[in-house]
C-alpha positions in Angstrom: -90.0 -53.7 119.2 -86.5 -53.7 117.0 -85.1 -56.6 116.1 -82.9 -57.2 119.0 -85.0 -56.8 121.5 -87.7 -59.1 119.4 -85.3 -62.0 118.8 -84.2 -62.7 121.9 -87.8 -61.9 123.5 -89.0 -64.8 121.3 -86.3 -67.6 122.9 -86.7 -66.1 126.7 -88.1 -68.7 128.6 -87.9 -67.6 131.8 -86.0 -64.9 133.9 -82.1 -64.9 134.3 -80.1 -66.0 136.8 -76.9 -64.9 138.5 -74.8 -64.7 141.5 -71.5 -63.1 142.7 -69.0 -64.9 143.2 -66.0 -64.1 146.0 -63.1 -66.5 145.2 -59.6 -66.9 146.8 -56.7 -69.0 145.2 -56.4 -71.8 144.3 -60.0 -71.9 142.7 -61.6 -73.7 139.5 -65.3 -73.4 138.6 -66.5 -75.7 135.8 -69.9 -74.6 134.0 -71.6 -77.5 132.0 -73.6 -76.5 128.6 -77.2 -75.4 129.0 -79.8 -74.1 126.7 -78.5 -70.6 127.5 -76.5 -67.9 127.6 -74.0 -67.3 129.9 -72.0 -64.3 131.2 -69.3 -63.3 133.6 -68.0 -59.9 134.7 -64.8 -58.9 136.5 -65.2 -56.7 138.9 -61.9 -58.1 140.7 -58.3 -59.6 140.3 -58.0 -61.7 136.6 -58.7 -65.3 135.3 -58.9 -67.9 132.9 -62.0 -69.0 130.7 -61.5 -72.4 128.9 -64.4 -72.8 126.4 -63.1 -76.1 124.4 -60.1 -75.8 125.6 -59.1 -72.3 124.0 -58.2 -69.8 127.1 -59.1 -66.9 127.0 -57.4 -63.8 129.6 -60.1 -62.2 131.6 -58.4 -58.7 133.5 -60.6 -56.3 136.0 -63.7 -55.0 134.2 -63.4 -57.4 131.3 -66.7 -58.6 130.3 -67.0 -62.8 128.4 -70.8 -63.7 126.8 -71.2 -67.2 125.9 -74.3 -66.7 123.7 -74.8 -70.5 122.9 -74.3 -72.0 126.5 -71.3 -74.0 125.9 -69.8 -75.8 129.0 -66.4 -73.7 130.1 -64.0 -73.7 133.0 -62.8 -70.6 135.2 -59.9 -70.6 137.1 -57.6 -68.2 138.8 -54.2 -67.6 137.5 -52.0 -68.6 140.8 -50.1 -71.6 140.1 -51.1 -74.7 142.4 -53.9 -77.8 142.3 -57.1 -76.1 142.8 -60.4 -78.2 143.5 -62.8 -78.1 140.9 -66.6 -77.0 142.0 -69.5 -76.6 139.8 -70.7 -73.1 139.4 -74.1 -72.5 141.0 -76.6 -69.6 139.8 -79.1 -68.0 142.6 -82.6 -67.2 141.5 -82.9 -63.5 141.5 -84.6 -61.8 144.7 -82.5 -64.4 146.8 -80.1 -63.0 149.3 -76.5 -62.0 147.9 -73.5 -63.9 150.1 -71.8 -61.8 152.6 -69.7 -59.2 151.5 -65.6 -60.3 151.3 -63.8 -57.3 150.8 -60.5 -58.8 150.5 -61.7 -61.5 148.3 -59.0 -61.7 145.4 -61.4 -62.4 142.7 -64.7 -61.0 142.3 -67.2 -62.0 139.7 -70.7 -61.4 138.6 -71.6 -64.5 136.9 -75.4 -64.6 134.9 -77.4 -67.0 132.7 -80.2 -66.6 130.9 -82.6 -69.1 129.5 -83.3 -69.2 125.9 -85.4 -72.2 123.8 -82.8 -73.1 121.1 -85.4 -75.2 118.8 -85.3 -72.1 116.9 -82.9 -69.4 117.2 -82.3 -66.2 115.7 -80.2 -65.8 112.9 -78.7 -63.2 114.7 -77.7 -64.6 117.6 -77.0 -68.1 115.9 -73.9 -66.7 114.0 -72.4 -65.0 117.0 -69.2 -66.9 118.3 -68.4 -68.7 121.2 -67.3 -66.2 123.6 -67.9 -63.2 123.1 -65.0 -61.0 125.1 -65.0 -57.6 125.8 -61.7 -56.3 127.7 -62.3 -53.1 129.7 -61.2 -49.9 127.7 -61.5 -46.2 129.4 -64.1 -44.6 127.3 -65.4 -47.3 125.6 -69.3 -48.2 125.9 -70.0 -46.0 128.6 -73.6 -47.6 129.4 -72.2 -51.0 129.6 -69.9 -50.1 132.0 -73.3 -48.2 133.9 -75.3 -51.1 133.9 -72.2 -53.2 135.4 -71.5 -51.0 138.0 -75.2 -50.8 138.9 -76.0 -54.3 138.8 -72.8 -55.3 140.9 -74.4 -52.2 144.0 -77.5 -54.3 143.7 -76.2 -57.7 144.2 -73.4 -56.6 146.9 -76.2 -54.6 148.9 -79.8 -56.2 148.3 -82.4 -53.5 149.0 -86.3 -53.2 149.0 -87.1 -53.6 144.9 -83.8 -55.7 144.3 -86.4 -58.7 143.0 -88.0 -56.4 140.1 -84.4 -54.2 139.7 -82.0 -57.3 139.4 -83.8 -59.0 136.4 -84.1 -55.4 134.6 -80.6 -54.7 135.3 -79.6 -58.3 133.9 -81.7 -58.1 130.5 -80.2 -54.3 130.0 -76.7 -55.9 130.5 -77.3 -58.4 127.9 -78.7 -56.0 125.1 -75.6 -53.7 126.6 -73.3 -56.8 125.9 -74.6 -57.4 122.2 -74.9 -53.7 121.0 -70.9 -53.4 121.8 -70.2 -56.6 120.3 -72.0 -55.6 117.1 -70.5 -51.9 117.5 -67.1 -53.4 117.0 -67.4 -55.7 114.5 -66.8 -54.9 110.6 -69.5 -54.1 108.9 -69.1 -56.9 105.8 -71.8 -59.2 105.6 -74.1 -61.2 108.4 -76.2 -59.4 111.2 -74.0 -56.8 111.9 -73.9 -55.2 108.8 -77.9 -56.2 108.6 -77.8 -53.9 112.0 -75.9 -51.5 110.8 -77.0 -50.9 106.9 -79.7 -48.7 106.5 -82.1 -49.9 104.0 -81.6 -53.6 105.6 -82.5 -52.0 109.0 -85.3 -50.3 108.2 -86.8 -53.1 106.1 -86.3 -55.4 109.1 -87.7 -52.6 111.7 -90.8 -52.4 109.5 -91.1 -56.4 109.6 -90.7 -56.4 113.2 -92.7 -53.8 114.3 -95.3 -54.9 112.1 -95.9 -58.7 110.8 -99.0 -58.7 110.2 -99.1 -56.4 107.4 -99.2 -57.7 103.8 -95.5 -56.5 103.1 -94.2 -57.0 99.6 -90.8 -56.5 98.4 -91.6 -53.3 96.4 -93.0 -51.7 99.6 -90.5 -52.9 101.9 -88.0 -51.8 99.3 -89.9 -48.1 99.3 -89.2 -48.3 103.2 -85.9 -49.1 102.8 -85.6 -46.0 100.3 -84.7 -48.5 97.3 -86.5 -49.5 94.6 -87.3 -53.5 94.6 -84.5 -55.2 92.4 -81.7 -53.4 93.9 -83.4 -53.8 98.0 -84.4 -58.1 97.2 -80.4 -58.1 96.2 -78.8 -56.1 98.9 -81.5 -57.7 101.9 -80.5 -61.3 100.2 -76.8 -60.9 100.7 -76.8 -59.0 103.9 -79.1 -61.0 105.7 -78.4 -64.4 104.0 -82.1 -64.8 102.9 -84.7 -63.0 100.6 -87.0 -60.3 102.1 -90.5 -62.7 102.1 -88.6 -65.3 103.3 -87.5 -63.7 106.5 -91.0 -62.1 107.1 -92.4 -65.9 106.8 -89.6 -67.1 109.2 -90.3 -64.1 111.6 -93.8 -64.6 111.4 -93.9 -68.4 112.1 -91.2 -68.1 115.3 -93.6 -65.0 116.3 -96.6 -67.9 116.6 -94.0 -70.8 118.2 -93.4 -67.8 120.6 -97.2 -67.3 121.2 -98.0 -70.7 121.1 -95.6 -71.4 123.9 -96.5 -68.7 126.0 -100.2 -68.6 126.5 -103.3 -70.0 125.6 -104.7 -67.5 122.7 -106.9 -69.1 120.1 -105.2 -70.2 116.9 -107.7 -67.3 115.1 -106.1 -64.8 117.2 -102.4 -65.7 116.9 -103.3 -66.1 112.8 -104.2 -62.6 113.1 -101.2 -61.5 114.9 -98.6 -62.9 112.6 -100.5 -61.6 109.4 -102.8 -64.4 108.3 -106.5 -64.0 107.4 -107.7 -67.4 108.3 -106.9 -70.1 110.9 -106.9 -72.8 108.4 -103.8 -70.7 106.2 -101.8 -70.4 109.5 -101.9 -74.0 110.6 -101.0 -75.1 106.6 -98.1 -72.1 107.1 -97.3 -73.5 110.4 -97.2 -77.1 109.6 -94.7 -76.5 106.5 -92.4 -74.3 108.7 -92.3 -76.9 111.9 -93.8 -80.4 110.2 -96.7 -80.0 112.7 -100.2 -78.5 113.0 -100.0 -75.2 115.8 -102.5 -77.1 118.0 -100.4 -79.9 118.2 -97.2 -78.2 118.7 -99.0 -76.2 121.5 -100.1 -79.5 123.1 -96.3 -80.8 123.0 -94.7 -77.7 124.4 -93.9 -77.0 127.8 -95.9 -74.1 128.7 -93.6 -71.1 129.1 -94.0 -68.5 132.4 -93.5 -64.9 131.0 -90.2 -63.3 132.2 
């Protein structure tokens, strides 16, 4: 897997949610925080999101991701009281609300759960909300997934239950890629995204933790030799090479651990360790816990 498909595989726990929403004026929707992410889509008519009390303009076919779950308010723009009503997410595969064709407002409204105990780095240093107004031309296969997810939900057909979910994870990659497409490449994530050697090192790490890496190899992947690839990985990616392999490979086994029921040899082996008894001393330094305990503690996980 790359590395944003891999990070937010290893906080899923569980599959999205989302609904569509048919308002007329005078509406408010409140949304309280969650251990989430949130979306919403405008297919119709314009609002206002409130995320601590900053508004932000939402116009048709704008699209707003709130990667950390924060509680937020939407409301339409006519003036007037409005009653406030908490915004409710359907399960996918359950029937859409009849269609209202002259409904002002429109929405496609989506949340997906993530475990926050450890997050990315890469999705830790995104902002609030992430807003991404609707430009002619501009990230043609976010605008495809949109357009198809919105069919699926207005019309439920035979399949919708194993379509809906796909449609909602593409969305969400969809989401990030032109987020990161449009931010300048300095320092953080995006540029880690974006910077060649830095990519590759990180697609080698990713696609393969188990393997012994040192710098000077990852370096040679990177097409760099190691002094000058340990400084540029360092400042791009705001920690040494090793060290991110090590974090990687201990959220890998959290991930593994929460998910099934795979002995601790196996997982060792997975994330690159020769013996059980190094993994749970690795482990146990990383989280302050032994992996059989942490496993023992931990919700068990469905697989999305």
């Amino acid at each position: 897997m790359d590395v944003l498909s891999d990070a937010i595989a290893a906080m899923r726990t569980g599959s999205p949610h989302s609904s569509r929403q048919q308002l007329r004026p005078p509406w408010r929707l409140r949304a309280p925080e969650f251990a989430g992410a949130g979306f919403h889509v405008v297919l119709q008519g314009s609002l206002t999101l409130t995320v601590d009390g900053q508004p932000v303009r939402l116009g048709p076919g704008d699209v707003a991701l709130l990667p950390h779950g924060a509680a937020h308010e939407l409301a339409d723009t006519a003036a007037g009281p409005a009653t406030s009503a908490e915004l409710r997410l359907e399960r996918d595969g359950e029937p859409a609300e009849q269609i209202d064709r002259n409904a002002p407002t429109v929405l496609l409204c989506g949340a997906y759960l993530l475990n926050r105990v450890r997050v990315h780095p890469l999705l830790d240093e995104l902002p609030a909300v992430i807003h991404l107004p609707a430009r002619l031309g501009r990230h043609p296969s976010l605008r495809a997934a949109i357009d198809l997810l919105g069919t699926e939900m207005a019309e439920p057909r035979p399949g919708g239950e194993i379509v809906v979910p796909a449609l909602l994870d593409t969305l969400l990659l969809y989401i990030l890629r032109a987020w990161y497409a449009e931010q300048p490449a300095a320092t953080g994530w995006a540029a880690a995204l974006s910077d060649p050697a830095v990519s590759a090192a990180l697609l080698a790490i990713h696609r393969d933790p188990a393997h012994p890496w040192t710098v000077e190899e990852l370096g040679t992947r990177a097409g760099l030799s190691r002094a000058p690839f340990a400084r540029r990985f360092t400042t791009i990616a705001g920690q040494p090479p090793l060290r991110y392999l090590t974090w990687w490979r201990m959220t890998k086994a959290a991930y593994l651990l929460r998910r099934g029921d795979a002995p601790l040899r196996t997982i060792a082996k997975e994330v690159g360790y020769t013996s059980e008894f190094a993994f749970a001393k690795a482990f146990k330094r990383e989280f302050g816990t032994a992996p059989g305990t942490y496993r023992a503690s931990t919700v068990f996980e469905e697989p999305s």
